[in-house]
PDB file of N, CA, C and O in Angstrom, chain B, residues numbered from 101:
ATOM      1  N   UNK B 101     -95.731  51.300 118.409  1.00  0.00           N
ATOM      2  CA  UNK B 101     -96.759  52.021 117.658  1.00  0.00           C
ATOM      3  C   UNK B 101     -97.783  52.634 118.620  1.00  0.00           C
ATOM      4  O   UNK B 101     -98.232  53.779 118.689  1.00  0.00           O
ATOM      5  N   UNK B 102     -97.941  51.892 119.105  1.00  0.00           N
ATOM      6  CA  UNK B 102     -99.256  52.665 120.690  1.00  0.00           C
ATOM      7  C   UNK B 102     -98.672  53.356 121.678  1.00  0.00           C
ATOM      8  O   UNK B 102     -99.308  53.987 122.522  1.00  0.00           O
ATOM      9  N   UNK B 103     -97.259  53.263 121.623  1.00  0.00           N
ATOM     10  CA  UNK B 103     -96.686  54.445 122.426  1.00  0.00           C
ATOM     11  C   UNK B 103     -96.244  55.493 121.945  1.00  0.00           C
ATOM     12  O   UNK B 103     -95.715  56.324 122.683  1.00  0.00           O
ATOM     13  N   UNK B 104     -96.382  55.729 120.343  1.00  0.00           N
ATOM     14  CA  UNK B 104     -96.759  56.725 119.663  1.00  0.00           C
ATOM     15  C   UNK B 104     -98.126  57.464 119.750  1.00  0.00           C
ATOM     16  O   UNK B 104     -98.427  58.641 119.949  1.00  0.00           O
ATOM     17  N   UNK B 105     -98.775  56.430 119.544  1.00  0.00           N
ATOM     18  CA  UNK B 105     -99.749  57.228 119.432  1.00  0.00           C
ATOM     19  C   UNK B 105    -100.333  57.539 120.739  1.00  0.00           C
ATOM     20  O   UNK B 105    -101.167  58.441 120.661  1.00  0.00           O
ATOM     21  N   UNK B 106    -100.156  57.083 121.880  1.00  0.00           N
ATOM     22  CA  UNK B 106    -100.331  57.526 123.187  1.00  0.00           C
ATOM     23  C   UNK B 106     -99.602  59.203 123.322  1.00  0.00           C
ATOM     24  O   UNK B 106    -100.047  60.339 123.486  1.00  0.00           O
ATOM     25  N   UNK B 107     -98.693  58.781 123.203  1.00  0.00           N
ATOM     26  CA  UNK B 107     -97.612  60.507 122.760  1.00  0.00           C
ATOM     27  C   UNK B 107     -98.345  61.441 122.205  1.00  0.00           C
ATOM     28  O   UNK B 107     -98.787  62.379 122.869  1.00  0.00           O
ATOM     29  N   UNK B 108     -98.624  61.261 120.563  1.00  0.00           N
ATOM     30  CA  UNK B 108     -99.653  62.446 119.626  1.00  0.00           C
ATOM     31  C   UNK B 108    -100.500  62.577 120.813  1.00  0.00           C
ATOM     32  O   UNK B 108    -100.297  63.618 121.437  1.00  0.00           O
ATOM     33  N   UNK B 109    -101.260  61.914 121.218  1.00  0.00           N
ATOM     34  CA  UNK B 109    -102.823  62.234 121.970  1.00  0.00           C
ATOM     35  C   UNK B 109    -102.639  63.176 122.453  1.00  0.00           C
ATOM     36  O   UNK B 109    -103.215  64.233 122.193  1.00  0.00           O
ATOM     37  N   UNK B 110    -101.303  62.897 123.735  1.00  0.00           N
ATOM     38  CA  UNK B 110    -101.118  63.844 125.075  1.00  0.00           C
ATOM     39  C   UNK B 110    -100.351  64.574 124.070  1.00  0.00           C
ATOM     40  O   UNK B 110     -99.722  64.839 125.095  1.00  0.00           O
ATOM     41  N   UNK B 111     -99.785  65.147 123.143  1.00  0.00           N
ATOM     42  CA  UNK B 111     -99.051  66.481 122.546  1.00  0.00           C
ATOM     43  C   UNK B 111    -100.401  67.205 121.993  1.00  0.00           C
ATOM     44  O   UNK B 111    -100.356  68.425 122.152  1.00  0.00           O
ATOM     45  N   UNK B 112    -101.431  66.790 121.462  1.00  0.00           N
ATOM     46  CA  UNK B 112    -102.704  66.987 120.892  1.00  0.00           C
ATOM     47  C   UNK B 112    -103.384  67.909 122.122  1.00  0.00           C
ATOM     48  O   UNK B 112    -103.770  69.076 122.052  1.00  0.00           O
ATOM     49  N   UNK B 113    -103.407  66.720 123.623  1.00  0.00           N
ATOM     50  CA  UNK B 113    -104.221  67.240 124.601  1.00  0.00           C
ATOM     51  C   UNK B 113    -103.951  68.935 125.004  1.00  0.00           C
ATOM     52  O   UNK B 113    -104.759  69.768 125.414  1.00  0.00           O
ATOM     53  N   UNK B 114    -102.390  69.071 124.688  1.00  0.00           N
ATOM     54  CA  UNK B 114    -101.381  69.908 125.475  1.00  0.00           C
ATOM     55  C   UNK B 114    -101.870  71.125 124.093  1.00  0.00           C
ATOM     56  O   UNK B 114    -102.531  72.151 124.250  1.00  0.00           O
ATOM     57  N   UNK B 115    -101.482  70.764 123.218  1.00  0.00           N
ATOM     58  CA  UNK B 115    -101.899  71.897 121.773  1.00  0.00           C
ATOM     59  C   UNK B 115    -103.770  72.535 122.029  1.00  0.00           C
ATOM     60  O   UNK B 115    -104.278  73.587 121.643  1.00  0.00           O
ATOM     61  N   UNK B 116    -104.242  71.638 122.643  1.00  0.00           N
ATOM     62  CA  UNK B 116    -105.210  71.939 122.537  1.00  0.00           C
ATOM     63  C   UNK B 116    -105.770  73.150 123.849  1.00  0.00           C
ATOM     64  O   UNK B 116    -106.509  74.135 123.829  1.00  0.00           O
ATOM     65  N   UNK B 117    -104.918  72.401 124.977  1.00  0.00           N
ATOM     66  CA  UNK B 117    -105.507  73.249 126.208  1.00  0.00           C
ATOM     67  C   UNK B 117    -105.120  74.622 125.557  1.00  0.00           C
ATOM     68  O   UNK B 117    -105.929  75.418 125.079  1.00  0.00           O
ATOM     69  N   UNK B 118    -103.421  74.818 125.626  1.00  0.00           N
ATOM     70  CA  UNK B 118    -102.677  75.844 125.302  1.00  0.00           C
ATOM     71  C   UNK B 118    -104.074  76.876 124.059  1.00  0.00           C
ATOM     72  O   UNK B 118    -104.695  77.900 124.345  1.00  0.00           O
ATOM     73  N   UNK B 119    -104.105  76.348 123.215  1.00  0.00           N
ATOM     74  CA  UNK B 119    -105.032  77.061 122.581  1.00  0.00           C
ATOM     75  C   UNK B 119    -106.207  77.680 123.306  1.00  0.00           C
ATOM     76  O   UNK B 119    -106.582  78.843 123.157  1.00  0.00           O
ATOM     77  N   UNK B 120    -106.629  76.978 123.930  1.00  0.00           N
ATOM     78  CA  UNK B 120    -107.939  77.214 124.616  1.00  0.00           C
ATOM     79  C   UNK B 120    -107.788  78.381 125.671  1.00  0.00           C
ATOM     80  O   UNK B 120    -108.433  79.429 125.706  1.00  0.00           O
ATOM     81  N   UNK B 121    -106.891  78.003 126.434  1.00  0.00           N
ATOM     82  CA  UNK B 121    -106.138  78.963 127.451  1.00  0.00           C
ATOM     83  C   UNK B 121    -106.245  80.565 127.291  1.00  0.00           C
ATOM     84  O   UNK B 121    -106.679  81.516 127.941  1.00  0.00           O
ATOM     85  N   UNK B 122    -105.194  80.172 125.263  1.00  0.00           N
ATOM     86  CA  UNK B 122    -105.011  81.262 124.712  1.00  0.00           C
ATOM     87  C   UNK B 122    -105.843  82.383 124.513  1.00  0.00           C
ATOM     88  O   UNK B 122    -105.611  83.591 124.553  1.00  0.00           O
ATOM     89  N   UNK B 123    -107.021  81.622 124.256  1.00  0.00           N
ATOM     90  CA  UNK B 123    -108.497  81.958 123.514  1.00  0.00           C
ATOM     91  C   UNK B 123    -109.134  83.016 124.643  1.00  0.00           C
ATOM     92  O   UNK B 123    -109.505  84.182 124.507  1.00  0.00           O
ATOM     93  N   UNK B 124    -109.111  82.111 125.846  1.00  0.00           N
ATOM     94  CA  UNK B 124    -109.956  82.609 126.973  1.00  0.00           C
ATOM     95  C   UNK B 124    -109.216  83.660 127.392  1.00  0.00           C
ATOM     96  O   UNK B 124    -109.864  84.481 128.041  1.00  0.00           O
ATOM     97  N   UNK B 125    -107.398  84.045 127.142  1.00  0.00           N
ATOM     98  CA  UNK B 125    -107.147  84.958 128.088  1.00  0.00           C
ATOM     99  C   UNK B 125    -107.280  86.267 126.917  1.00  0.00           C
ATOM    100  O   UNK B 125    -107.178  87.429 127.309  1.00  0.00           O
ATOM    101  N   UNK B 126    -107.565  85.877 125.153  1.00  0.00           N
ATOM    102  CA  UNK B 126    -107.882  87.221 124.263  1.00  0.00           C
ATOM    103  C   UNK B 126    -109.392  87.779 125.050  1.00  0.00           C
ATOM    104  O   UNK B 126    -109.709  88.902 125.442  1.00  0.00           O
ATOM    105  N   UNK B 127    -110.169  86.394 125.080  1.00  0.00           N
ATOM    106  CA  UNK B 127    -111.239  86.947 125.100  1.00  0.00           C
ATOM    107  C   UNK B 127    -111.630  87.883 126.560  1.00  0.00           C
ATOM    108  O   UNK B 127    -112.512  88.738 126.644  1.00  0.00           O
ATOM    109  N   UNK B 128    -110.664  87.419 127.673  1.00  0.00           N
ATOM    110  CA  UNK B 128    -110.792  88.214 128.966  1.00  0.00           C
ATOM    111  C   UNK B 128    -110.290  89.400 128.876  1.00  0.00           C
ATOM    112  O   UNK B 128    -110.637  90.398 129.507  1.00  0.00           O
ATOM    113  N   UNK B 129    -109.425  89.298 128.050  1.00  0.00           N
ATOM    114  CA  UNK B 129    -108.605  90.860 127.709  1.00  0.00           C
ATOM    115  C   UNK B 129    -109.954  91.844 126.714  1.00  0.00           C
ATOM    116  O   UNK B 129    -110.115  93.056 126.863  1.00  0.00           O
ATOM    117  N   UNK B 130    -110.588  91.177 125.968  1.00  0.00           N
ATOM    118  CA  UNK B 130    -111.390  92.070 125.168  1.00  0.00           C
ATOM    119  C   UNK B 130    -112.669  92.491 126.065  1.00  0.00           C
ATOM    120  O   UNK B 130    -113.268  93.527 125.777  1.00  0.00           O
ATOM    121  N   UNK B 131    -113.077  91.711 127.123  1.00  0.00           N
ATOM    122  CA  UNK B 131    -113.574  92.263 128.035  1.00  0.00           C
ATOM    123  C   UNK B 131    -113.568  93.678 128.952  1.00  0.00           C
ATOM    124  O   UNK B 131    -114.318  94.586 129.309  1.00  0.00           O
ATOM    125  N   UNK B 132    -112.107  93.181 129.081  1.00  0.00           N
ATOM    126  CA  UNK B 132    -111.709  94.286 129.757  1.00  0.00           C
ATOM    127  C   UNK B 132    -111.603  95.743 129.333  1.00  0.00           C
ATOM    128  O   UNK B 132    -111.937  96.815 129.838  1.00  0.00           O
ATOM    129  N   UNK B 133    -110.902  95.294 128.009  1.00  0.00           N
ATOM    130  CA  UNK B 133    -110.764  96.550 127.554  1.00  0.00           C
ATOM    131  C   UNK B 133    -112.182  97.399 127.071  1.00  0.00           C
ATOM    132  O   UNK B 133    -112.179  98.610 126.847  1.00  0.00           O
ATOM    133  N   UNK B 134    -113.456  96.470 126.952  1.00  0.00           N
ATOM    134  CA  UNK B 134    -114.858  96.811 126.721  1.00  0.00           C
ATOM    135  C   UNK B 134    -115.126  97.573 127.925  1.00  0.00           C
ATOM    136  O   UNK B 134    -115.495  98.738 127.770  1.00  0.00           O
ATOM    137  N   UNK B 135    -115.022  97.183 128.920  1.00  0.00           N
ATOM    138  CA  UNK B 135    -115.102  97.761 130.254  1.00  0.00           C
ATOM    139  C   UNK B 135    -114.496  98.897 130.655  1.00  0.00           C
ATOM    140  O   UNK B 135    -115.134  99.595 131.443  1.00  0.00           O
ATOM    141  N   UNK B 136    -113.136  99.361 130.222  1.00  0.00           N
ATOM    142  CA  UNK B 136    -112.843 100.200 130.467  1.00  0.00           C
ATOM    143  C   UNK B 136    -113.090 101.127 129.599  1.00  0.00           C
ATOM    144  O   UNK B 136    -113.155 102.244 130.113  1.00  0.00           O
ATOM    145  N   UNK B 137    -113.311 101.082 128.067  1.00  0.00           N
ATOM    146  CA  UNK B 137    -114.298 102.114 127.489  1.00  0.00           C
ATOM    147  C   UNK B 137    -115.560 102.729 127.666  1.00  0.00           C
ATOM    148  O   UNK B 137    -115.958 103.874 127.452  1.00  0.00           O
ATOM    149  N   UNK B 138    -116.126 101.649 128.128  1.00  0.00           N
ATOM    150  CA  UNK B 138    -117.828 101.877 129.086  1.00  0.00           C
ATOM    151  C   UNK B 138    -117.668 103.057 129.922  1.00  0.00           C
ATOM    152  O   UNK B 138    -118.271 104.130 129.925  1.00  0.00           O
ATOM    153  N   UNK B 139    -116.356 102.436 130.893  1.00  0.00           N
ATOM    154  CA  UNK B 139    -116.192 103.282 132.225  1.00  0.00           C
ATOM    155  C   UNK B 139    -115.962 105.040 131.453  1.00  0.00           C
ATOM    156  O   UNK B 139    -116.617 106.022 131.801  1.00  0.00           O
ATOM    157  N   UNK B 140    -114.837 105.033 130.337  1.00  0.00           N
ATOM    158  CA  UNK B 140    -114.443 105.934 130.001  1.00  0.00           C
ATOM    159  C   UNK B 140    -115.474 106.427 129.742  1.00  0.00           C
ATOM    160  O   UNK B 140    -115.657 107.233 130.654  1.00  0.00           O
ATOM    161  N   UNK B 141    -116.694 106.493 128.746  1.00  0.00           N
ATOM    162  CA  UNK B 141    -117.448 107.331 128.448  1.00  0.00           C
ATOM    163  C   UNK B 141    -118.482 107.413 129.581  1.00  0.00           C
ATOM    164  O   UNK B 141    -119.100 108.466 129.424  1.00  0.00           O
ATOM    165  N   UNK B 142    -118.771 106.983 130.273  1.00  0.00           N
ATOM    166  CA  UNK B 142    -119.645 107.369 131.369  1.00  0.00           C
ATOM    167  C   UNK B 142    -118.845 108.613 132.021  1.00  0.00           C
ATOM    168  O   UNK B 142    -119.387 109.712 132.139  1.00  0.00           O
ATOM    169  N   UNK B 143    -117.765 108.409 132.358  1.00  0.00           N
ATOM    170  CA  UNK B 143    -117.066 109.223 132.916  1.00  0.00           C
ATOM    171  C   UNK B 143    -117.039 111.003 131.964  1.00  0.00           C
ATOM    172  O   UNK B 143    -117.008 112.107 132.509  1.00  0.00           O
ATOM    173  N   UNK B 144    -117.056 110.800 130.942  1.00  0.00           N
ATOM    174  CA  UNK B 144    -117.156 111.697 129.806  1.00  0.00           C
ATOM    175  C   UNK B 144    -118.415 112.569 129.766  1.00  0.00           C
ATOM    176  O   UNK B 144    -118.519 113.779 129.565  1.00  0.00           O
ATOM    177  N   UNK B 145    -119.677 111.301 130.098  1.00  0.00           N
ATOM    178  CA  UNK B 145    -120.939 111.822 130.042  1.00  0.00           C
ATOM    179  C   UNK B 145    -121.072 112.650 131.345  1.00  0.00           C
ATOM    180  O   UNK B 145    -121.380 113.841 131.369  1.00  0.00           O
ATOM    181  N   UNK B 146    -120.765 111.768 132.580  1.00  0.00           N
ATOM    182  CA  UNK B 146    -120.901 112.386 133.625  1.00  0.00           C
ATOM    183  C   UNK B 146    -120.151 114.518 133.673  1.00  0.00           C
ATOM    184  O   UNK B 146    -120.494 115.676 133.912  1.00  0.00           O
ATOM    185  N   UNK B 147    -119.195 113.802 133.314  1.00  0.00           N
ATOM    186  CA  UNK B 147    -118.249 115.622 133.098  1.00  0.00           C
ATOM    187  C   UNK B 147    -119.351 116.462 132.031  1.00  0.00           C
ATOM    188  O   UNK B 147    -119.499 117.679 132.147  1.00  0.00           O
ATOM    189  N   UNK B 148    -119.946 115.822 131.200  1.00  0.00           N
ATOM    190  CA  UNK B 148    -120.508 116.962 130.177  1.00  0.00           C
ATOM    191  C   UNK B 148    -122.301 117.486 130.814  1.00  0.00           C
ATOM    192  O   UNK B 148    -123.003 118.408 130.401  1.00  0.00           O
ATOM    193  N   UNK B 149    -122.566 116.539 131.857  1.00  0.00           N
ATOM    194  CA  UNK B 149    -123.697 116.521 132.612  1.00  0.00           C
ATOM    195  C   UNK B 149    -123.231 117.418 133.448  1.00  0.00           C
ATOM    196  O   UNK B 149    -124.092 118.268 133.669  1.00  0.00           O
ATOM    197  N   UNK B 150    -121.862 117.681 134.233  1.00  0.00           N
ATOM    198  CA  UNK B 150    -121.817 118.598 135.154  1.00  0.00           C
ATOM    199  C   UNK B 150    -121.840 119.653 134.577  1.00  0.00           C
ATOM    200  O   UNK B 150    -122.527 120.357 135.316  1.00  0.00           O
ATOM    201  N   UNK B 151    -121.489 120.347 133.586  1.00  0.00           N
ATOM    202  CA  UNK B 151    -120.850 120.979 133.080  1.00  0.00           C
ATOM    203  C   UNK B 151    -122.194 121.309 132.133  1.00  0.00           C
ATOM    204  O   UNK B 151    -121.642 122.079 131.347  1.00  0.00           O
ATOM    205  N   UNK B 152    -123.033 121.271 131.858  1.00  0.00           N
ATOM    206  CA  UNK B 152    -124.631 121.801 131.427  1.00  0.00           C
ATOM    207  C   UNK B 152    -124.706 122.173 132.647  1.00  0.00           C
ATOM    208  O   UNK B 152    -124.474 123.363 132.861  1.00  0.00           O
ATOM    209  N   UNK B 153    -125.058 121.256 133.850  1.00  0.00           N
ATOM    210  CA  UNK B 153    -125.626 121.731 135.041  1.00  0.00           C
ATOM    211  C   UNK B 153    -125.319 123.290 135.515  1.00  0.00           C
ATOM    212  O   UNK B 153    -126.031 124.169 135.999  1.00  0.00           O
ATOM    213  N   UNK B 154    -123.752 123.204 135.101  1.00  0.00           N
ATOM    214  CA  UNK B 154    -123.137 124.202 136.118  1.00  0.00           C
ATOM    215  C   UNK B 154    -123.301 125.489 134.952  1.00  0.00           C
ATOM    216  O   UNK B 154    -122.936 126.630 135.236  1.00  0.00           O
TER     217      UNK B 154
END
């Protein structure tokens, strides 16, 4: 019985990292992709700034 439930724990521990893992690599990805929209419209602004200038 306690080497059951020693088992659940560590399948629990393992469900849990995995989730967590999961979590952190959506949330690094939504970063990123925040970042590269930033970049994009700066880049956008910058072209429409030259482009008054000129």
């Amino acid at each position: 019985m306690n080497n059951n439930n020693n088992h659940d724990n560590t399948v629990d521990i393992i469900n849990n990292n995995t989730q967590r893992s999961q979590q952190f690599a959506a949330q690094q990805n939504l970063a990123n992709q925040t970042t590269l929209i930033t970049q994009g419209f700066c880049g956008v602004n910058n072209n429409i700034e030259k482009a008054i200038l000129a």
